[in-house]
N, C-alpha and C positions, 0 to 999 in steps of 0.2 A: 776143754770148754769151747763151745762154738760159739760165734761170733754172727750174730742175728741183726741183716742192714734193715731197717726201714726205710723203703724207697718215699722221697720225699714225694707226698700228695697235693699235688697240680688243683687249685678251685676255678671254676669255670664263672668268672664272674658276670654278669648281664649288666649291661649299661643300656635303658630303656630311653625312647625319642627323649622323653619330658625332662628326666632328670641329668640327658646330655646337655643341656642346654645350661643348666646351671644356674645359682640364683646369686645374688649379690649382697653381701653381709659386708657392714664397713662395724659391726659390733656385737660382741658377743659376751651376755651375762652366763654368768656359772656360779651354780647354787652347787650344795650338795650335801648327804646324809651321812649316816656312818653302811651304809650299804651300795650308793650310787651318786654318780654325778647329773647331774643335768646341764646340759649346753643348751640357751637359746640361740638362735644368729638371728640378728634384727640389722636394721637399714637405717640408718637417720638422715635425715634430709633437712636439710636447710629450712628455718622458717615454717616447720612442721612440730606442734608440739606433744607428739607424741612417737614412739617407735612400733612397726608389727614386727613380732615373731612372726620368720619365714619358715623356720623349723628346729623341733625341738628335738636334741639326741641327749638318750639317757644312756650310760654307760657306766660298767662297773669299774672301782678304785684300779684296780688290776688296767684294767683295757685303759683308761687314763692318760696311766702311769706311761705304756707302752705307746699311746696315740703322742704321748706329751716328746718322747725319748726320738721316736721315727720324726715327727714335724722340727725337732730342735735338728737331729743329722741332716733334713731337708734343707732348712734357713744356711747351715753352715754351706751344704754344697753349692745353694744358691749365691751366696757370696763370696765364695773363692771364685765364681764364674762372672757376676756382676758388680761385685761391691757390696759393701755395707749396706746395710738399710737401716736407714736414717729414721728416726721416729718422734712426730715433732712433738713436743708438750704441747696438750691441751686443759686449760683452767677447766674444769669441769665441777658445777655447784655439788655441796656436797651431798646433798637430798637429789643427785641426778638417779631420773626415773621412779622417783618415790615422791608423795604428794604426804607434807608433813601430817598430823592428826593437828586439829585447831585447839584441842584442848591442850596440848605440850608446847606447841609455840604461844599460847594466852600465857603460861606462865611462867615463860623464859623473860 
C-alpha cells in the first residue's frame, strides 16, 4: 500500500491599505441560527446613546467553533507572556441595546 503525502497548501493572503489600518470594537453582539452565526463589532462611547456596527461577520457553527478554539490558544499565549487579563464587571441594564415595547412595560 503506498503511502500518498499531501503537501500542505500555503494561502496567499492580501491585507489591503483600508483594512490595515484596523477598526476599533470595545463590543461585540452575537446572534445566531441553527445554520450561522452572526458577529457584530460595535464601539460604545461614553455619553453616546446609541452603538454603530463597524462590521458584521457571518460564519458557520463549524468556523465558530474553530475561530472560538485558535482566539482561546491566543489569550493563553498572550498571558503566559504578559499576565492575566483582568476583566472588570460592568453593571449593564438589562434591556442594554433594546428599547423595551410600551405596551409590556404599561403592564408590568
Amino acid at each position: 500500500m503506498s503511502h500518498i503525502q499531501n503537501p500542505q497548501q500555503q494561502i496567499n493572503i492580501q491585507l489591503g491599505e483600508h483594512e490595515a489600518e484596523g477598526i476599533y470594537s470595545n463590543l461585540a453582539i452575537i446572534t445566531h441560527s441553527g445554520a450561522e452565526f452572526v458577529i457584530d463589532f460595535t464601539r460604545i462611547v461614553p455619553g453616546v446613546p446609541r452603538a454603530k456596527v463597524y462590521s458584521r461577520i457571518l460564519m458557520t457553527p463549524q468556523h465558530v467553533k474553530s475561530f472560538a478554539k485558535a482566539l482561546q490558544e491566543n489569550i493563553e499565549k498572550f498571558e503566559l507572556q504578559f499576565g492575566e487579563i483582568k476583566i472588570q464587571q460592568e453593571t449593564k441594564p438589562k434591556n442594554f441595546g433594546f428599547v423595551p415595547d410600551s405596551n409590556q412595560t404599561a403592564s408590568k
